[in-house]
C-alpha positions as CSV (number, residue, x, y, z in Angstrom):
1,X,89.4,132.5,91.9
2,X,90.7,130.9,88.4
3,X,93.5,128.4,89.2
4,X,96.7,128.9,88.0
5,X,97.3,127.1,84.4
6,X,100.2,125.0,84.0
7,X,103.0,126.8,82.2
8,X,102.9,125.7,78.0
9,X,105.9,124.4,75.8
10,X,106.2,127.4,73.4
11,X,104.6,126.2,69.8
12,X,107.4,125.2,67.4
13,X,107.7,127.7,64.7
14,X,106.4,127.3,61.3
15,X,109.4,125.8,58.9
16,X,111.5,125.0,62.3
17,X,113.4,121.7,62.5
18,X,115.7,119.8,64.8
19,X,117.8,116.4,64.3
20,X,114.6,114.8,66.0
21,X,112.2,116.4,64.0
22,X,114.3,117.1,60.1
23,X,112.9,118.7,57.5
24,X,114.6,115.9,55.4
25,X,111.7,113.8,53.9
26,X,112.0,110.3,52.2
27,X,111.9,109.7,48.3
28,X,109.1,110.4,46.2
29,X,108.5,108.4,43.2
30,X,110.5,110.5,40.8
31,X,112.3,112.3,43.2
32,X,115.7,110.7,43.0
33,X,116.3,111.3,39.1
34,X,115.4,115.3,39.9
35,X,118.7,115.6,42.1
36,X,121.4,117.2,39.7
37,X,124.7,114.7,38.7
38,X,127.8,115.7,39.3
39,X,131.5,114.3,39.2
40,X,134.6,114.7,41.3
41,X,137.9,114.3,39.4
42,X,139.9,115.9,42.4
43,X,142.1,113.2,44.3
44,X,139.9,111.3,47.4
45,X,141.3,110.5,51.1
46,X,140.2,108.1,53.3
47,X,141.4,108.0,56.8
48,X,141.1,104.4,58.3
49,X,143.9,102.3,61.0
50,X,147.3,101.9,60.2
51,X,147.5,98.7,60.4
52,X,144.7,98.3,57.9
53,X,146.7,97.2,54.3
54,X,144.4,99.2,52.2
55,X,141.3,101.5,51.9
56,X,138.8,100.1,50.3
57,X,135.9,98.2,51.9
58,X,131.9,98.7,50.8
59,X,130.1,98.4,54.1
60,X,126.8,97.2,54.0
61,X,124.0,97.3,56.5
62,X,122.7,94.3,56.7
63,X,123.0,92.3,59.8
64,X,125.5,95.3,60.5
65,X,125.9,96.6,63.9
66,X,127.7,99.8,62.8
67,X,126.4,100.7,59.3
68,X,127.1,103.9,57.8
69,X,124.9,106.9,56.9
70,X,124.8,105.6,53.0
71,X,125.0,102.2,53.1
72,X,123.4,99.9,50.7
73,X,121.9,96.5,51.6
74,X,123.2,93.5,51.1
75,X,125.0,92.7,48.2
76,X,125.3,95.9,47.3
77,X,127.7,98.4,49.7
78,X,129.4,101.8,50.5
79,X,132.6,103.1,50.6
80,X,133.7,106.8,52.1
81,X,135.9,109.3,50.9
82,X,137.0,112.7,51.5
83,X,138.1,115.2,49.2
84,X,140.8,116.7,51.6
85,X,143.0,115.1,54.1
86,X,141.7,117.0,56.9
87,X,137.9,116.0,56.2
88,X,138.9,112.5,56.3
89,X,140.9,112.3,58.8
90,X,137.5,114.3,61.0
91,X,135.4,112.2,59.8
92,X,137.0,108.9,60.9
93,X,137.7,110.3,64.6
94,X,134.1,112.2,65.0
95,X,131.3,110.5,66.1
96,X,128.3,109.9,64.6
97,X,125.7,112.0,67.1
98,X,129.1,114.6,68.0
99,X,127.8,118.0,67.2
100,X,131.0,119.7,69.1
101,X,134.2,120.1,67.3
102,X,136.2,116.7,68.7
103,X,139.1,117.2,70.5
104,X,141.8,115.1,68.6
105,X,145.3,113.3,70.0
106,X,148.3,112.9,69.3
107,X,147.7,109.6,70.6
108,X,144.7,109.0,68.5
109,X,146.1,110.1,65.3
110,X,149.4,107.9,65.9
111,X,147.6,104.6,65.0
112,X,146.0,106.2,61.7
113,X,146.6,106.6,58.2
114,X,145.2,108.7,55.4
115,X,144.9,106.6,52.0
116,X,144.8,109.0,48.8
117,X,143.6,108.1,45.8
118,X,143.6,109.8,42.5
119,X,142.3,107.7,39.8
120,X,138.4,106.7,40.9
121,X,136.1,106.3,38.0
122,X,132.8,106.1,40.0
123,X,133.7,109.3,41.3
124,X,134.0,110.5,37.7
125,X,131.1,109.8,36.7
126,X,127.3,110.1,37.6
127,X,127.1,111.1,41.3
128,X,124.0,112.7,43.3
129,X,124.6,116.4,43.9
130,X,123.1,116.7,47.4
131,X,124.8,119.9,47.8
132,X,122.6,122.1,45.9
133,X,119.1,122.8,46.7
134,X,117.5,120.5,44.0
135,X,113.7,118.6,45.2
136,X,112.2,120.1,48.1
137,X,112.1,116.4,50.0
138,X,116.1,116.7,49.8
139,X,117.5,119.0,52.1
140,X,121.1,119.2,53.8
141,X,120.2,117.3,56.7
142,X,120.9,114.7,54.8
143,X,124.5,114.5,55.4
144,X,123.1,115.0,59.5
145,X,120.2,113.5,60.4
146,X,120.4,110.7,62.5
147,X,119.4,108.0,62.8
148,X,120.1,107.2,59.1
149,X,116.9,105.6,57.9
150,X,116.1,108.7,55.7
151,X,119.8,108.8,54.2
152,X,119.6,104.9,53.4
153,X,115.9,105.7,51.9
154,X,117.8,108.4,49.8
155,X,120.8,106.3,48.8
156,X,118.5,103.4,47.8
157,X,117.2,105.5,45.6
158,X,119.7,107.0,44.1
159,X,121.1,103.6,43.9
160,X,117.8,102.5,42.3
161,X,118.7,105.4,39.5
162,X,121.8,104.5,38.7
163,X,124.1,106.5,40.3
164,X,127.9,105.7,41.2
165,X,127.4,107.4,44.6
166,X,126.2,110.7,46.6
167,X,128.2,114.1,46.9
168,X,127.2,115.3,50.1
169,X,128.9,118.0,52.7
170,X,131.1,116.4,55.6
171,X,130.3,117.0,58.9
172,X,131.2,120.5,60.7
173,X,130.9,121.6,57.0
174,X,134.6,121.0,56.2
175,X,134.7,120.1,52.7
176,X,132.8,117.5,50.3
177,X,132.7,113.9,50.9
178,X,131.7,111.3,48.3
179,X,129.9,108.2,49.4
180,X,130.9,105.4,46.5
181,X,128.4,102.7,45.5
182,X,129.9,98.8,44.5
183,X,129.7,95.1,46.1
184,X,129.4,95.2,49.4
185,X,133.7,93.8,50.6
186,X,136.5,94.4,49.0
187,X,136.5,95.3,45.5
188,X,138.5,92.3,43.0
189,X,140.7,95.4,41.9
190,X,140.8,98.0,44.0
191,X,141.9,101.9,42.8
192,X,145.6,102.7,43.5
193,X,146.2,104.2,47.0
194,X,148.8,105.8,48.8
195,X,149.1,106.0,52.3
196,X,150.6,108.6,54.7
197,X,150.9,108.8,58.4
198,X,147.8,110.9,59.5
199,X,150.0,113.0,61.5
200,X,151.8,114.3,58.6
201,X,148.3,115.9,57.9
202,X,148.2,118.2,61.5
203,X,149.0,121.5,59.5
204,X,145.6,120.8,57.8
205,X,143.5,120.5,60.7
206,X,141.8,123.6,61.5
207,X,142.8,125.5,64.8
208,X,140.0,124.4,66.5
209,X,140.6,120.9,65.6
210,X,144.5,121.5,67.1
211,X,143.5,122.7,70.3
212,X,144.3,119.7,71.8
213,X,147.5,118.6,69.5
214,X,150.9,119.6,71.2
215,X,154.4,119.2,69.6
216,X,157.2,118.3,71.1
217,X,159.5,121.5,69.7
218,X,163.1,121.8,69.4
219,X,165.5,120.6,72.1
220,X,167.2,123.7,72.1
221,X,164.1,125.8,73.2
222,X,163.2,123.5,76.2
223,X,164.1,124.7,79.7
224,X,167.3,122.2,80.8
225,X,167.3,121.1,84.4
226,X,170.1,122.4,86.8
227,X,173.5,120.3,86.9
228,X,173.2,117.8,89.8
């Protein structure tokens, strides 16, 4: 009598990826000059701590423990934006590896503001379109994949090319997000920005980021105790 075989893993389907296994590739020679340029001229928001006294900041990774998905190495860095309040405010209170809508505070949002700012020349000018299908080593997992050493392969190339940044779709698919190149710090003369309390932004969160967001209503529609 045949003994009974162990039971297979099911053979991954042709074309099938996963965040382990991406369909993202690194950088060919060439590759990086094939992704269409684009520009942004629409206002950018950046959603950071209140108590921070302005936005901008190009992270780099080197000798960082925290770098972000497109930063540059030393002395070169990256700075985030969003192109709606909503997206930024997302992105800064999602994590990196959360693939489930977050469930956001009023507690949380109370010690954040959302920087906007309108005039940004690098985001006028030549950024890489990683929204469109463009080389088939580039796909959308770009703006997903973790961990990031295939996005900083990309963004070293497009850095490499010339580019002011990368144009890429914010997590949960919200909006665009632009990812600026400069110095790694703060810039000697940083873009005018103008902050707002990131809970003046709550009717822009979508209902499924709200879920958890209560108000406190008007006094007149609460229930009043009894007289003692």
């Amino acid at each position: 009598m045949r003994e009974p075989r162990e039971p297979r893993e099911p053979a991954a389907r042709v074309g099938t990826v996963s965040r382990q296994r991406p369909g993202l590739r690194p950088p060919r020679p060439g590759d990086a000059g094939r992704v269409p340029t684009t520009s942004r001229r629409r206002p950018l928001f950046r959603c950071g701590a209140a108590h921070h006294r302005q936005p901008w900041w190009f992270s780099t990774r080197t000798d960082n423990p925290h770098p972000g998905r497109f930063d540059l190495s030393w002395p070169n860095g990256t700075c985030y934006w969003a192109l709606s309040p909503a997206t930024a405010i997302i992105e800064r209170t999602t994590d990196p590896d959360q693939v489930d809508e977050p469930v956001l505070s009023l507690d949380a949002l109370a010690g954040l503001t959302v920087w906007e700012a309108s005039e940004v020349p690098a985001a006028r000018s030549r950024l890489a379109d990683t929204t469109r299908p463009s080389v088939p080593t580039l796909t959308g997992e770009i703006a997903t994949v973790v961990p990031y050493t295939l996005a900083w392969a990309w963004a070293d190339a497009f850095h490499a090319e010339g580019r002011s940044g990368v144009l890429y779709v914010a997590r949960f698919a919200m909006d665009e997000s632009v990812a600026l190149f400069g110095e790694a710090g703060a810039p000697a003369a940083s873009p005018t920005s103008e902050p707002t309390p990131a809970m003046a932004h709550l009717d822009a969160l979508p209902d499924g980021f709200r879920a958890g967001l209560g108000t406190v209503g008007d006094l007149d529609a609460l229930d009043r105790a009894p007289a003692p």
